[in-house]
DRENZAVEX-985125 format. One line per field, with one value per residue: residue in one letter; chain; residue number from 1; x, z, y of N, C-alpha, C, O in turn. Coordinates in steps of 0.001 Angstrom, whole numbers. Example, Ala and Ser with C-alpha at 12.3 -4.5 7.8 and 13.67 -1.06 7.14 Angstrom:
<nodes>
res	A/S
chain	A/A
n	1/2
n_c1	13190/12850
n_c3	7800/7080
n_c2	-5690/-2250
ca_c1	12300/13670
ca_c3	7800/7140
ca_c2	-4500/-1060
c_c1	13200/12900
c_c3	7800/7870
c_c2	-3300/30
o_c1	14236/13409
o_c3	8465/8039
o_c2	-3319/1138
</nodes>
This chain:
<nodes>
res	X/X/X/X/X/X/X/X/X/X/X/X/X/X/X/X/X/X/X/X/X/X/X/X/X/X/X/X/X/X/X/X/X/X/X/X/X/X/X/X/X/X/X/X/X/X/X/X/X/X/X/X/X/X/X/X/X/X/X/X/X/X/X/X/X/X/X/X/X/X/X/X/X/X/X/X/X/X/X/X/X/X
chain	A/A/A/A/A/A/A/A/A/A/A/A/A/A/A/A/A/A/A/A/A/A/A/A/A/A/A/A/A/A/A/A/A/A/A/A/A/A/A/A/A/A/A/A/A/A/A/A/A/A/A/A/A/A/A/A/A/A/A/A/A/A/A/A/A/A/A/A/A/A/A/A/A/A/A/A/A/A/A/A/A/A
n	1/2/3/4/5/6/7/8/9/10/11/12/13/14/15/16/17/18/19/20/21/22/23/24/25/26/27/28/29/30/31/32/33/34/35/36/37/38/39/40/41/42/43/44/45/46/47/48/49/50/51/52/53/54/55/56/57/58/59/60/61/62/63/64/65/66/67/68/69/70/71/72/73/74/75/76/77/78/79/80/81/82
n_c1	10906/9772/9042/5385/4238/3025/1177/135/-2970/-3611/-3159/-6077/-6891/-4660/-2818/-4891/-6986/-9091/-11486/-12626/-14805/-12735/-10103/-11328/-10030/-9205/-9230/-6905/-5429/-5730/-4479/-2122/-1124/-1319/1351/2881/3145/3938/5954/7260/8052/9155/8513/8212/7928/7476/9129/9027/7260/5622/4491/3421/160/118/431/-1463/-3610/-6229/-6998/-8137/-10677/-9064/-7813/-4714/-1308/1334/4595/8193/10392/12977/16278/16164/15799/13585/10451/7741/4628/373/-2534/-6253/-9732/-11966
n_c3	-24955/-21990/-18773/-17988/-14938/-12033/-10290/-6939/-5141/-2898/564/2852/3452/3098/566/-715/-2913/-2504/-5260/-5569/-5188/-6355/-4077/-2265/-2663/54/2018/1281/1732/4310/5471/4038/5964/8018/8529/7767/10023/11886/10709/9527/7196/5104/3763/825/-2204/-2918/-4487/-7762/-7747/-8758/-7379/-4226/-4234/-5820/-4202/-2733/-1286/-1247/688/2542/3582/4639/3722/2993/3205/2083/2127/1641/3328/3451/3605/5240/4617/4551/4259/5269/6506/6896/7994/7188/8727/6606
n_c2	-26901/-25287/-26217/-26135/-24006/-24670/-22837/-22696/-21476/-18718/-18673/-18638/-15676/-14414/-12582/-11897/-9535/-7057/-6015/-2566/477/3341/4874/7307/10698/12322/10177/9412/11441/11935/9416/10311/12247/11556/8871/11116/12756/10895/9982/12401/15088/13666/11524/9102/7505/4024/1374/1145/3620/6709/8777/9357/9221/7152/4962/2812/445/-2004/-4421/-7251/-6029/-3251/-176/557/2385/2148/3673/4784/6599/9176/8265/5835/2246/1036/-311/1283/1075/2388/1980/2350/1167/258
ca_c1	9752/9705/7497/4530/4392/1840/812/-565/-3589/-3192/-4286/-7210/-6792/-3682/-2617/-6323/-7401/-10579/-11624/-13793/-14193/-11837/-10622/-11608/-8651/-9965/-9041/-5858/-4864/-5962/-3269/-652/-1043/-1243/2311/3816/3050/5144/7911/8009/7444/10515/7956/9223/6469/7716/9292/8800/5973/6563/3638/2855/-1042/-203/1117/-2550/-4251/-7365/-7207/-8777/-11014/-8480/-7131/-3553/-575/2774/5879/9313/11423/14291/16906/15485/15522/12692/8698/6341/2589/-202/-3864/-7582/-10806/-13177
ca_c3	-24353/-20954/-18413/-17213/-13747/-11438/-8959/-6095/-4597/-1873/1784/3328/3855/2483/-1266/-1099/-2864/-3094/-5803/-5055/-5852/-5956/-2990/-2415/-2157/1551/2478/937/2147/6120/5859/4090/6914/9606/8466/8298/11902/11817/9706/9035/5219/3974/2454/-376/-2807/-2680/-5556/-8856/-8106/-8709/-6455/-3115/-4848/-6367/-3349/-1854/-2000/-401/1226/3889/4440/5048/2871/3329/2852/2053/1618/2226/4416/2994/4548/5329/3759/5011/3986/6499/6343/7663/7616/8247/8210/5477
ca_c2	-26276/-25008/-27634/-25397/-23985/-23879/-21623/-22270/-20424/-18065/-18913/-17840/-14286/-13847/-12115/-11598/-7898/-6530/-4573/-2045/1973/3826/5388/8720/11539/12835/9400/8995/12919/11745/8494/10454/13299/10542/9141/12562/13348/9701/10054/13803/15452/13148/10292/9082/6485/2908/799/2025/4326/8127/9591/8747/8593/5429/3765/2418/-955/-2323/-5697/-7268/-4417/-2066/781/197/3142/2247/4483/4883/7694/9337/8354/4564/1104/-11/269/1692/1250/2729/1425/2335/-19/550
c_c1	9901/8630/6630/4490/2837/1851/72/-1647/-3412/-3655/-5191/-6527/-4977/-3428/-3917/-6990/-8563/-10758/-12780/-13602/-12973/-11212/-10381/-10404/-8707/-9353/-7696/-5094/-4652/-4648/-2152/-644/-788/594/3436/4181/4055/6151/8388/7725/8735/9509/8206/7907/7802/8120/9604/7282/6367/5363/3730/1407/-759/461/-405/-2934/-5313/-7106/-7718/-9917/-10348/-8083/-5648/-2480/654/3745/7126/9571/12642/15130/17077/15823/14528/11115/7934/4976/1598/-1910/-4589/-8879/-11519/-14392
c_c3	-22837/-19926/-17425/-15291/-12848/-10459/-8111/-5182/-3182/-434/2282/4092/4026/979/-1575/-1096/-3467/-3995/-5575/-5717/-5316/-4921/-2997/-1414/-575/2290/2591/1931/3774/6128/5229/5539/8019/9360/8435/9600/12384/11396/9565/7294/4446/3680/1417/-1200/-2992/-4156/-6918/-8996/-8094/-7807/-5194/-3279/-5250/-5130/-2269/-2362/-678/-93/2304/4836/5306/3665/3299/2638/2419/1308/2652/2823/4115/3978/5542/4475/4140/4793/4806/5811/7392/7452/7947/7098/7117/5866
c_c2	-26307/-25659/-25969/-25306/-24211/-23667/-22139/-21419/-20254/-18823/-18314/-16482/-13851/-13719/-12024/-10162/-8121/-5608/-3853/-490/2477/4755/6287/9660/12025/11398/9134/10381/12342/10557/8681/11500/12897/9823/10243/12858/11840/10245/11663/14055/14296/11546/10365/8006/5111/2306/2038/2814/5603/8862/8815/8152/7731/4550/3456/1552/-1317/-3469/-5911/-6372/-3521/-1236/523/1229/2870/3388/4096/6400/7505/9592/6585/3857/535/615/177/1391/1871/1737/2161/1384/1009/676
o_c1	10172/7437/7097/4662/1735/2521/-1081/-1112/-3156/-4611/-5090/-5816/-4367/-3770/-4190/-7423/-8989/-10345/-13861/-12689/-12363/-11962/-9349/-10024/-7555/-8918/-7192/-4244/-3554/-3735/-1199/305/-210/1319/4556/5272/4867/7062/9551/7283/9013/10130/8450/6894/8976/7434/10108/6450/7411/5791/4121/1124/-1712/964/-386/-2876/-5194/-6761/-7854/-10038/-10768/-8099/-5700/-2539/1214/3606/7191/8719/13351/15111/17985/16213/14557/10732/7399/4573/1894/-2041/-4257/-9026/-11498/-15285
o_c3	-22366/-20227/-16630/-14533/-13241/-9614/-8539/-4426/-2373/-512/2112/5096/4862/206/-2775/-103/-4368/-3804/-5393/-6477/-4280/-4809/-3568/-248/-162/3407/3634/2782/4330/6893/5364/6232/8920/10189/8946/10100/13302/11881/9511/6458/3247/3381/846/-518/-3185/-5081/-6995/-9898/-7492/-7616/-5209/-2806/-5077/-5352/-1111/-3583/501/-1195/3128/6036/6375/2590/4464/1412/2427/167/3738/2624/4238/4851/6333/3430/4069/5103/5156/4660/8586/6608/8879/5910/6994/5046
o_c2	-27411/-25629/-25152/-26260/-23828/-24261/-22100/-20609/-21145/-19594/-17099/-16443/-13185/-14614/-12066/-9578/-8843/-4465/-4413/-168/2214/5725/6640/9550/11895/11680/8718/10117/12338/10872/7913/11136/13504/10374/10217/13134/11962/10914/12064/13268/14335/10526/11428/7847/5428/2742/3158/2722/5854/10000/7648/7051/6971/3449/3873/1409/-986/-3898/-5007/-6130/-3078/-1834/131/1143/3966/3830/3521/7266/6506/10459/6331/4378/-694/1742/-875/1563/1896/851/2894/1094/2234/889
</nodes>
């Protein structure tokens, strides 16, 4: 038998997501449009995600963007407050 692990909880105001509604496309459209004018149309969605729509997460009271740029190894973000 494998000895149980345990986890540790996060620190204050870190790995800490809010759930909340969902966030509305108008929102998502304005911080992919705001990276574009960054990176250019070559965003790419991050990991194993196949849209750029699934690459958003709320924390901290922010909306938070991530993608990649083809052509890149490295994951950009964008933010705005809530």
């Amino acid at each position: 038998m494998l000895p149980a692990i345990r986890i540790a909880p996060a620190a204050q105001g870190q790995g800490r997501h809010e759930v909340s509604k969902p966030i509305p496309a108008s929102v998502k459209m304005r911080l992919i449009a705001a990276a574009q004018i960054r990176h250019g149309q070559h965003l790419r969605p991050c990991g194993d995600r196949s849209s750029l729509w699934e690459c958003f997460t709320v924390a901290d009271s922010k909306i938070l963007f991530w993608y990649n740029v083809k052509g890149s190894r490295t994951t950009h973000a964008i933010s705005e407050a809530l």
